[in-house]
DOBA-137867 format. One record per residue (C-alpha): residue number from 1; x negated, y, z negated; residue in one letter. Coordinates in Angstrom, 1 decimal, decimal comma, always signed. Example, Ala and Ser with C-alpha at 12.3 -4.5 7.8 and 13.67 -1.06 7.14 Angstrom:
2
i:east:north:up:aa
1:-12,3:-4,5:-7,8:a
2:-13,7:-1,1:-7,1:s
//
This chain:
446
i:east:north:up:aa
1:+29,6:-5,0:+6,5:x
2:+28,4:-7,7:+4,6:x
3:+27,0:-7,1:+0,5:x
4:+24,2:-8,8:+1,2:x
5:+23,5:-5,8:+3,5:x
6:+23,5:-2,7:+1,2:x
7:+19,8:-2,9:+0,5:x
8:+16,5:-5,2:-0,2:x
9:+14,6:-5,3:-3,7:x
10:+12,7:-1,8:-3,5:x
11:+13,1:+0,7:-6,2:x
12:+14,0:+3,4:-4,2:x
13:+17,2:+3,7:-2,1:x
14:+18,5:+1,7:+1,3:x
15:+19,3:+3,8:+4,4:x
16:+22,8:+5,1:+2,5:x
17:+20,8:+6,7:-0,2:x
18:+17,9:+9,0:+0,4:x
19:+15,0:+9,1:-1,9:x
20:+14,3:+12,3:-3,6:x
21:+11,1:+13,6:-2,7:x
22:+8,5:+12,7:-5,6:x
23:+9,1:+8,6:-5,0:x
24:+6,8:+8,3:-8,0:x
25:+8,9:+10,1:-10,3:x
26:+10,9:+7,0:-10,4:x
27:+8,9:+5,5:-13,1:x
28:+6,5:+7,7:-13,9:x
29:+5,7:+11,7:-14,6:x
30:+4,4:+14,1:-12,2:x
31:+2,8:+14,5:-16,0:x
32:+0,8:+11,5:-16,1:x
33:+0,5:+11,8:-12,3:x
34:-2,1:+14,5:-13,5:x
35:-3,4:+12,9:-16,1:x
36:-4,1:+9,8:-13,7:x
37:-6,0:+12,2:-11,2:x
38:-8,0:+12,6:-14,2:x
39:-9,5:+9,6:-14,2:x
40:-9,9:+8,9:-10,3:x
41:-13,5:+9,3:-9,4:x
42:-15,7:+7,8:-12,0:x
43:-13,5:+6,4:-15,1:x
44:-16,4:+6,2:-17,4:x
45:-17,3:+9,8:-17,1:x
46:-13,8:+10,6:-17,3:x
47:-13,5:+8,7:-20,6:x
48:-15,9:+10,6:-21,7:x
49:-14,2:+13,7:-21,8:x
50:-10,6:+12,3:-22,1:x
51:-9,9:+14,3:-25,8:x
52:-11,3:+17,5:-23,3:x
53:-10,7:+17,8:-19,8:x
54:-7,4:+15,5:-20,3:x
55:-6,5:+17,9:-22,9:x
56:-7,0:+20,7:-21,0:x
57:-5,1:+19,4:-17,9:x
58:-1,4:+18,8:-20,6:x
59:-1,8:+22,0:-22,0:x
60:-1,5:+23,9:-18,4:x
61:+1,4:+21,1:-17,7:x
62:+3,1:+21,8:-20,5:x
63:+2,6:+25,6:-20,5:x
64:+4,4:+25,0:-17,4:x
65:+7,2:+22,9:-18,4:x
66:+8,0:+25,5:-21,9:x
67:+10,0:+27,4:-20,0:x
68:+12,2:+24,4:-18,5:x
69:+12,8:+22,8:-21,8:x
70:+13,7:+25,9:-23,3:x
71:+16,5:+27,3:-20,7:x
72:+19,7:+25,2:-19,8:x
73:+19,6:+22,2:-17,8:x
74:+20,9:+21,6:-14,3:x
75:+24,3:+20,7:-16,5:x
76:+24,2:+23,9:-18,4:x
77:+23,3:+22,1:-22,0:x
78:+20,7:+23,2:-24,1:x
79:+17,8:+20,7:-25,4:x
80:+18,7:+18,6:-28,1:x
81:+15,8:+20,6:-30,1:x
82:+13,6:+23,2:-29,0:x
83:+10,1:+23,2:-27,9:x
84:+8,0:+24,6:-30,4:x
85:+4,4:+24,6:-30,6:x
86:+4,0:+21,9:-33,1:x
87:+6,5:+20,0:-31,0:x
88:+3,9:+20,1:-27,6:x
89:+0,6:+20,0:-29,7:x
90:+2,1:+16,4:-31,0:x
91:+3,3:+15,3:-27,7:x
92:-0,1:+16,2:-26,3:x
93:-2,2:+14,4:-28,9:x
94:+0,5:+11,3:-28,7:x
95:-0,6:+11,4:-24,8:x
96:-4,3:+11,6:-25,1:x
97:-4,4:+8,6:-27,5:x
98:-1,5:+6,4:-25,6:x
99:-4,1:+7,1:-22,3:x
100:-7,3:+6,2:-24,2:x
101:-5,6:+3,5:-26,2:x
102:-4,4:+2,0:-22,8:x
103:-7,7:+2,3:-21,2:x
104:-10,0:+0,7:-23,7:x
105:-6,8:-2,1:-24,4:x
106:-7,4:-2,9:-20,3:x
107:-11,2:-2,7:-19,9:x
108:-11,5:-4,8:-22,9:x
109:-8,8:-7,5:-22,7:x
110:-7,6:-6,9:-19,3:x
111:-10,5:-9,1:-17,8:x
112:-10,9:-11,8:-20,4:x
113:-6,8:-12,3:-21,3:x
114:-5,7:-11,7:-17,6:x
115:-8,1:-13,3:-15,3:x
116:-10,7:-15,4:-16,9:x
117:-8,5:-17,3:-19,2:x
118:-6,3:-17,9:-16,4:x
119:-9,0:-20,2:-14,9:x
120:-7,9:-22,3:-17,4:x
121:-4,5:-22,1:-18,2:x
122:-1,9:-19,8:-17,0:x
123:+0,3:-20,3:-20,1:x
124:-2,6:-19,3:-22,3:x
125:-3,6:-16,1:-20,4:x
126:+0,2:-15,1:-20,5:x
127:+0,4:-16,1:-23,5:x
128:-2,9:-14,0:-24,9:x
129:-1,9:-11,0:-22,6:x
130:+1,6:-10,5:-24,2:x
131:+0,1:-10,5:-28,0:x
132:-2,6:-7,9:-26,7:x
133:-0,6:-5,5:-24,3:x
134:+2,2:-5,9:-26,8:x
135:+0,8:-4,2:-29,0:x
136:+0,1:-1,2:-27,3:x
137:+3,3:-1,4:-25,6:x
138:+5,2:-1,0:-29,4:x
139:+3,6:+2,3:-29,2:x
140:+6,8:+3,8:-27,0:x
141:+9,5:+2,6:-29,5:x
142:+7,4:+4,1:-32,5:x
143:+7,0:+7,6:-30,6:x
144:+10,8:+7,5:-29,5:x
145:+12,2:+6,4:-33,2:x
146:+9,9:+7,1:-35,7:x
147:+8,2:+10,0:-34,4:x
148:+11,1:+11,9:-31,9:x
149:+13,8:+10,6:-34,2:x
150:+15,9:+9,5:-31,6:x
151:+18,6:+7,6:-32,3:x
152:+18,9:+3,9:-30,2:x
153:+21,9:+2,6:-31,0:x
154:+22,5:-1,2:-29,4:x
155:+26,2:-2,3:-28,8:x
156:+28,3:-5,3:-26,9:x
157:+26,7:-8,6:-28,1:x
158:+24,1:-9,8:-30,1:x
159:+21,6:-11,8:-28,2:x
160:+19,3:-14,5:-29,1:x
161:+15,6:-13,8:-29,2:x
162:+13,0:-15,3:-26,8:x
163:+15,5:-16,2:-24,2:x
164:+14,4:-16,4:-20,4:x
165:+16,3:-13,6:-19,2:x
166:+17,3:-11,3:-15,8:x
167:+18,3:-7,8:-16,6:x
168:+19,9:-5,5:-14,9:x
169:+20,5:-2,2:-15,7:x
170:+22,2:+1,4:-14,6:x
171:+19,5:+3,9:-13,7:x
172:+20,4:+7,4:-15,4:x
173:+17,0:+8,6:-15,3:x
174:+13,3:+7,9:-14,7:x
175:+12,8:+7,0:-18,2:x
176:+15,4:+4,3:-18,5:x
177:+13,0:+1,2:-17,9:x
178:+11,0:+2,8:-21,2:x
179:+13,8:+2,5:-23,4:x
180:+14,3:-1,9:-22,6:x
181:+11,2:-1,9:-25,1:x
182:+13,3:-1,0:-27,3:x
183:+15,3:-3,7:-27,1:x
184:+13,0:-6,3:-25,9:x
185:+10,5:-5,5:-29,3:x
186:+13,6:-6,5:-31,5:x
187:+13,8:-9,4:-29,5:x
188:+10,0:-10,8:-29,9:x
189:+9,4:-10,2:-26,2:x
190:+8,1:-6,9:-25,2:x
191:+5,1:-8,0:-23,8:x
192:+6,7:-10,4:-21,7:x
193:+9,0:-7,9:-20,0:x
194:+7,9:-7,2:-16,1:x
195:+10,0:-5,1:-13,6:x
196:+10,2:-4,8:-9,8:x
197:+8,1:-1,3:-9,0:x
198:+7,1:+0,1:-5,3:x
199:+3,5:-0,8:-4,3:x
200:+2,0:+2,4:-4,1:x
201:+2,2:+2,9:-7,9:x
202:-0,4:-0,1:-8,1:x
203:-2,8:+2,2:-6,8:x
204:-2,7:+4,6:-9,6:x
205:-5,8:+4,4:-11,5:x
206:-5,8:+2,7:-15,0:x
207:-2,3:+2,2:-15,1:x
208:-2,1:+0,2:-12,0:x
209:-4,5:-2,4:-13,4:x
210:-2,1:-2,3:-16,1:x
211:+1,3:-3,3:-14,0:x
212:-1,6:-6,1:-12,3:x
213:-2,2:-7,1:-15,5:x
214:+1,7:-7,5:-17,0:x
215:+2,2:-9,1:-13,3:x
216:+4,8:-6,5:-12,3:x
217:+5,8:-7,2:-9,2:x
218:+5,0:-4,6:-6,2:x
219:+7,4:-4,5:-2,9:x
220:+7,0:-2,3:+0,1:x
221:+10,5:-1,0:+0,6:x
222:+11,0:-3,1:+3,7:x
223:+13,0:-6,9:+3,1:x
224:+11,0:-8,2:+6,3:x
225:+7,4:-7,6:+4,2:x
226:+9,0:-7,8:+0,7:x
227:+11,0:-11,2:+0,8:x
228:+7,9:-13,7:+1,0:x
229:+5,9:-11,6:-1,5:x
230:+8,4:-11,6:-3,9:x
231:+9,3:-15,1:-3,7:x
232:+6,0:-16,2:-4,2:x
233:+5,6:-14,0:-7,4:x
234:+9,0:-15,5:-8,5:x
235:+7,8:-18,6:-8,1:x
236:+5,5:-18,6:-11,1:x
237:+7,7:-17,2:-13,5:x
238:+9,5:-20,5:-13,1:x
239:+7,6:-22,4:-16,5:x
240:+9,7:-22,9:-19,1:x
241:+6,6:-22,6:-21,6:x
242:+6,7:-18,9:-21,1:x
243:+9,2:-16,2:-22,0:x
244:+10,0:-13,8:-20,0:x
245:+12,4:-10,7:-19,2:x
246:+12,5:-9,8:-15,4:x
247:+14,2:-6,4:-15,4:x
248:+16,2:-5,1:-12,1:x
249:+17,4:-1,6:-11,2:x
250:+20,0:-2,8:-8,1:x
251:+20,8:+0,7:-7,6:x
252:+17,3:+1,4:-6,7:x
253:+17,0:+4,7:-7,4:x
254:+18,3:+6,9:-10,4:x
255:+21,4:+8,7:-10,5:x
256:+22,3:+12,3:-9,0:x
257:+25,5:+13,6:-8,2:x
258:+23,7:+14,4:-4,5:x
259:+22,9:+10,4:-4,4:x
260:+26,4:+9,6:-6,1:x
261:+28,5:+11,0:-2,9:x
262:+26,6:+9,7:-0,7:x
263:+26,8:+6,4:-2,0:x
264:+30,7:+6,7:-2,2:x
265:+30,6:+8,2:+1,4:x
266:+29,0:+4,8:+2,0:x
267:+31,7:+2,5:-0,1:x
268:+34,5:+4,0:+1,4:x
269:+33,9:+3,3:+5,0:x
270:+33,0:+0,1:+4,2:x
271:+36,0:-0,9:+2,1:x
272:+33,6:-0,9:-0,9:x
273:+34,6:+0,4:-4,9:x
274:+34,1:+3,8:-4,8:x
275:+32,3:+4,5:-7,9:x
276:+31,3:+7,8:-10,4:x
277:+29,3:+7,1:-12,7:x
278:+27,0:+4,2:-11,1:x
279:+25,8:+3,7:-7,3:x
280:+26,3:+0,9:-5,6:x
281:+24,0:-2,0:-6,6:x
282:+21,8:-3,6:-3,7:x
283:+22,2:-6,8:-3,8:x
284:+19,2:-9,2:-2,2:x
285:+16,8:-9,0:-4,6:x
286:+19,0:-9,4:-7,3:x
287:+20,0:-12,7:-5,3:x
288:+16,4:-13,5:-4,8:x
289:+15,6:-13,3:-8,5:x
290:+18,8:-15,7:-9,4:x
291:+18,4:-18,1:-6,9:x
292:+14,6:-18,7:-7,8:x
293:+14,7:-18,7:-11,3:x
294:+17,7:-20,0:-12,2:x
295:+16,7:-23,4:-13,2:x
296:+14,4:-21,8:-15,9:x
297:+17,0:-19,0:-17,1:x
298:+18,9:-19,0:-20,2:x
299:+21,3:-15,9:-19,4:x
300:+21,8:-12,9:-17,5:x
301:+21,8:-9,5:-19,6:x
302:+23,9:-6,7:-18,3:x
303:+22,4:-3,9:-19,9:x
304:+24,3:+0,1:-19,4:x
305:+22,4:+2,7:-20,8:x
306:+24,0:+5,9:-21,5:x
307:+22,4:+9,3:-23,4:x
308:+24,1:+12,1:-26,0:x
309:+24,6:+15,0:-24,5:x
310:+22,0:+14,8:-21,1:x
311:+19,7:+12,2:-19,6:x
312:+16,2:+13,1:-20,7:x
313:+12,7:+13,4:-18,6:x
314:+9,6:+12,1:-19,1:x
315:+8,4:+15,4:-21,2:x
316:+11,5:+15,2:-23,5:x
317:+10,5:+12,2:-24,6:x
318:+7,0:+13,7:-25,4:x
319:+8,0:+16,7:-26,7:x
320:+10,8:+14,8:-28,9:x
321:+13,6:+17,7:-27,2:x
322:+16,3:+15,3:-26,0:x
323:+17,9:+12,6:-26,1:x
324:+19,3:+12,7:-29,9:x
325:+20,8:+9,4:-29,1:x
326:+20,0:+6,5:-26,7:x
327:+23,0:+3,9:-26,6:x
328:+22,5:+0,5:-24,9:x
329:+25,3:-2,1:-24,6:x
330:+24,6:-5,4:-23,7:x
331:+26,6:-8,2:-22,6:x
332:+25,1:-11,8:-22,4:x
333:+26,6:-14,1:-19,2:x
334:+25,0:-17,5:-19,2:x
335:+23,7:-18,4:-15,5:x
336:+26,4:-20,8:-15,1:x
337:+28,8:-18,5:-14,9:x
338:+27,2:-16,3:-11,9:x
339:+28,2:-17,8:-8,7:x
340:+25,3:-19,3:-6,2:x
341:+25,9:-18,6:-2,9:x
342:+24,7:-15,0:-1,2:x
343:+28,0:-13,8:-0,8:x
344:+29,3:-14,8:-4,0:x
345:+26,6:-13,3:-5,8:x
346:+26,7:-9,8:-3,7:x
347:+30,5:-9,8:-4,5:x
348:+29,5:-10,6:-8,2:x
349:+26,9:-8,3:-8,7:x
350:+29,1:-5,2:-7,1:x
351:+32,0:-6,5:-9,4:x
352:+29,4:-5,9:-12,7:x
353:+28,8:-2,4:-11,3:x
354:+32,7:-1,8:-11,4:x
355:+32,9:-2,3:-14,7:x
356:+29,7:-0,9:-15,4:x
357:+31,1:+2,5:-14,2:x
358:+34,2:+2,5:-16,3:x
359:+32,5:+1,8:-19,5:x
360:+30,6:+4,3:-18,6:x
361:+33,9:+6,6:-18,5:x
362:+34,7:+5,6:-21,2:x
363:+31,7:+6,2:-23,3:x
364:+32,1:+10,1:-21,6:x
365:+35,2:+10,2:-23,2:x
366:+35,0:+8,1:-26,6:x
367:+30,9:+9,1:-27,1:x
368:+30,3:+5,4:-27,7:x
369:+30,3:+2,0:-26,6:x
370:+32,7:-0,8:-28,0:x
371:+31,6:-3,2:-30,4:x
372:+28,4:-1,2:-31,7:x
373:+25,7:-1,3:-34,5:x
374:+24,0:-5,2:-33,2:x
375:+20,8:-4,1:-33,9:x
376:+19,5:-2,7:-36,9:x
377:+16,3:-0,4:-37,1:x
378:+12,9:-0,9:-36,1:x
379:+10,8:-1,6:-39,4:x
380:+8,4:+1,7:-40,0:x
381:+5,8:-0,8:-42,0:x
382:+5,5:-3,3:-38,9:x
383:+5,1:+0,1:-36,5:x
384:+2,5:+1,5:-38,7:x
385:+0,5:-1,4:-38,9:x
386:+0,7:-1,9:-35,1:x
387:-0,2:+1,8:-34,5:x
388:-2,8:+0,8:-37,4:x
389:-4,5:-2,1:-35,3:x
390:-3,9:+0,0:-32,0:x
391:-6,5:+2,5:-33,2:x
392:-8,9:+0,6:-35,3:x
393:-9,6:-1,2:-32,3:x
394:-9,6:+1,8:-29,7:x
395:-12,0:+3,4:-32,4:x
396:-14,6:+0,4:-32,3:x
397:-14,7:+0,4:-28,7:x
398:-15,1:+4,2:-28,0:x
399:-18,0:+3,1:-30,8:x
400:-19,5:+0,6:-28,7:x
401:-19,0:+2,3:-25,2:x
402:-20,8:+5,3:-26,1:x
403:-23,1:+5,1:-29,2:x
404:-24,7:+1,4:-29,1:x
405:-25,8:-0,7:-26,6:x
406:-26,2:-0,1:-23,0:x
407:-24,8:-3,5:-22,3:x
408:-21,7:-2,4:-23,8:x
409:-21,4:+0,0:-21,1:x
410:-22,8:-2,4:-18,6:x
411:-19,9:-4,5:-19,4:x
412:-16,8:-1,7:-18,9:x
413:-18,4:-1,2:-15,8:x
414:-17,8:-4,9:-14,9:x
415:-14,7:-4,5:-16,0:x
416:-13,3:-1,5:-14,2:x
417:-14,7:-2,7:-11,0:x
418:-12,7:-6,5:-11,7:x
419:-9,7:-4,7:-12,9:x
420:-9,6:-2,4:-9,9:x
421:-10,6:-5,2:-7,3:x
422:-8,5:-7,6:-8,5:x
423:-5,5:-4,9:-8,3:x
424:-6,2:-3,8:-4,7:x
425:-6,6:-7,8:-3,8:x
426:-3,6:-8,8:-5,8:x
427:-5,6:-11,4:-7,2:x
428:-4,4:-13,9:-9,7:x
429:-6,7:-16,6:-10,8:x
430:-5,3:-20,1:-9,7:x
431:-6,3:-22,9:-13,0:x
432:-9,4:-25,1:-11,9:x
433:-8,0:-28,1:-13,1:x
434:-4,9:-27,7:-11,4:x
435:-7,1:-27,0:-8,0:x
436:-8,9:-30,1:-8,2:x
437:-5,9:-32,3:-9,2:x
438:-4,0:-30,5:-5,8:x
439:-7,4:-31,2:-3,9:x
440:-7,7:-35,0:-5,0:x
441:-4,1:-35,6:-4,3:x
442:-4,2:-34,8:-0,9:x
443:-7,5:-36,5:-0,3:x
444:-5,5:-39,6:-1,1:x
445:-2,7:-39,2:+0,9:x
446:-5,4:-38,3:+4,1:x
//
């Protein structure tokens, strides 16, 4: 069988890997898969009672969870640190005010930075999207850092900052994609990070105007219906004006020893590495990404991600139970080196994956990765004053939604119906200027 056959660009699994049965657990919560229920029939009434009803709603969840976090995982290891009540009443007020941060951040911003300034220049709207969304996605690495006090501890080499990158990446578990901010908000470009996600999730309420807005791009799970879609979204990450950090799970799915066999079943009647610690990478959308962008990329970043002592959930990282340390290695390969052809590039990409899975060994048996300590620590005074401007600005619009002027409600209205709209459509402003200049041109040449 040919590499090029193992899979298409969808998150979750080819035929040789079946998904688990929450497909949105992938990259996010059956938690916030509540919270987002929350918000589904009328989002300003919701709003309204987001510090009650939403309240309410992680309370019963995590009522439900206490017992889970404080027995044994699946492995047999206790929690890192256990779930006391001071421990969920923070991770529930951290939750309420990372949802109504979010929301006010998109109805505000979303519809000015993200379509209307796109009319006029792309670069500018990506450019003013970034700065804004940035700064409520540096929220994450304050809670996991300065908050949980988890350890992230960044290894392999020390790479430049602002470079056009691909990324791929090992999928331990369905927080893995959270933890790149980490890295990217060293590197000056968190708000200019976008991943490949299934398309259902861009129907989730609030947060699915929010992957619109970041231009994530959404694929069906099917190459046939995928393949244009993505190409076309590829194709306008191609300016060199713009940073940007397009991040790729080829595995597609996250790890389980269930998914593990079966993906070695799979290797070895196809004369394929037979891997532990990794599954094997699909390879055409990885392909699509290089062959695309690589005019415009600097490097490719192979990124393995491994956790001290279990791979954390969603609600550890709320709670602050596990991990107690995050470690990320990182190896720069400038796009020259990666070979161009299909074939090449399968063989390539499988070849990172072998060695992948023995540094993982490795880091099972030495509890580290080679060549670490290349990042230092996330400054506490820049966080705060993020977190600062976060909430000065969430407070002034609550202020203006709901005691001043009716327009002001009017107006997030507008712009819930826009963001939604333009998120079911998969609409993206195309510059005037540049629609006129494409009109006159071929005018002329008729």
């Amino acid at each position: 069988m040919h590499l090029t056959q193992l899979g298409g660009v969808e998150i979750r699994p080819a035929e040789h890997i079946k998904a688990k049965p929450c497909a949105e657990a992938e990259v996010m919560s059956p938690l916030l898969f509540a919270s987002f229920s929350f918000f589904r029939n009328d989002v300003i009434r919701s709003t309204v009672s987001t510090s009650g009803g939403l309240a309410i709603i992680l309370v019963l969840l995590a009522h439900q969870k206490m017992e889970v976090c404080q027995t044994p995982s699946s492995t047999g290891v206790l929690k890192h640190r256990p779930l006391t009540f001071l421990r969920i009443f923070r991770g529930l007020i951290c939750l309420v005010v990372y949802i109504l941060t979010a929301f006010m951040f998109l109805v505000y911003f979303g519809p000015v930075a993200a379509l209307l300034l796109r009319f006029f220049s792309i670069h500018y709207s990506r450019k003013a999207t970034s700065f804004l969304f940035g700064l409520w996605l540096a929220l994450w690495p304050f809670l996991f850092e300065k908050i949980n006090k988890t350890k992230v501890i960044f290894s392999g080499e020390t790479v430049p900052a602002k470079e056009r990158v691909l990324l791929i990446s090992n999928h331990r578990t369905e927080v893995d994609w959270m933890y790149l901010w980490d890295l990217a908000l060293r590197k000056g470009c968190l708000g200019y990070i976008k991943y490949v996600l299934k398309s259902s999730l861009m129907k989730l309420p609030v947060f699915g105007w929010g992957f619109h807005v970041l231009e994530f791009i959404s694929v069906e799970r099917k190459w046939e219906l995928d393949e244009p879609i993505m190409r076309q979204m590829l194709s306008t990450f191609t300016s060199l004006q713009d940073p940007l950090w397009l991040a790729v799970f080829p595995e597609g799915t996250d790890y389980t020893e269930q998914k593990c066999a079966r993906s070695q079943k799979f290797a070895a009647d196809n004369g394929l590495p037979v891997l532990k610690n990794v599954l094997l990478p699909k390879t055409r959308g990885f392909h699509a990404c290089l062959e695309i962008l690589r005019g415009s990329l600097d490097a490719v970043y192979d990124v393995t991600i491994a956790y001290k002592h279990q791979c954390p959930f969603f609600l550890d990282n709320v709670f602050g139970v596990d991990p107690s340390e995050v470690h990320i290695h990182v190896r720069r390969i400038p796009v020259e080196q990666i070979p161009a052809s299909e074939n090449e590039t399968a063989a390539w990409l499988v070849d990172r994956f072998r060695l992948k899975d023995q540094l993982l060994s490795d880091f099972a048996s030495q509890g580290q990765f080679p060549k670490r300590g290349t990042e230092g620590e996330l400054s506490t005074a820049k966080c705060l004053v993020k977190f600062a401007v976060v909430i000065i600005l969430t407070a002034i619009f609550t202020f203006l939604t709901f005691f001043s002027s009716v327009w002001f409600k009017v107006y997030v209205g507008l712009s819930c119906a826009s963001l939604a709209s333009s998120t079911f459509l998969n609409f993206r402003p195309v510059p005037i200027l540049g629609s006129v200049k494409t009109l006159l041109s071929r005018n002329k040449s008729l």
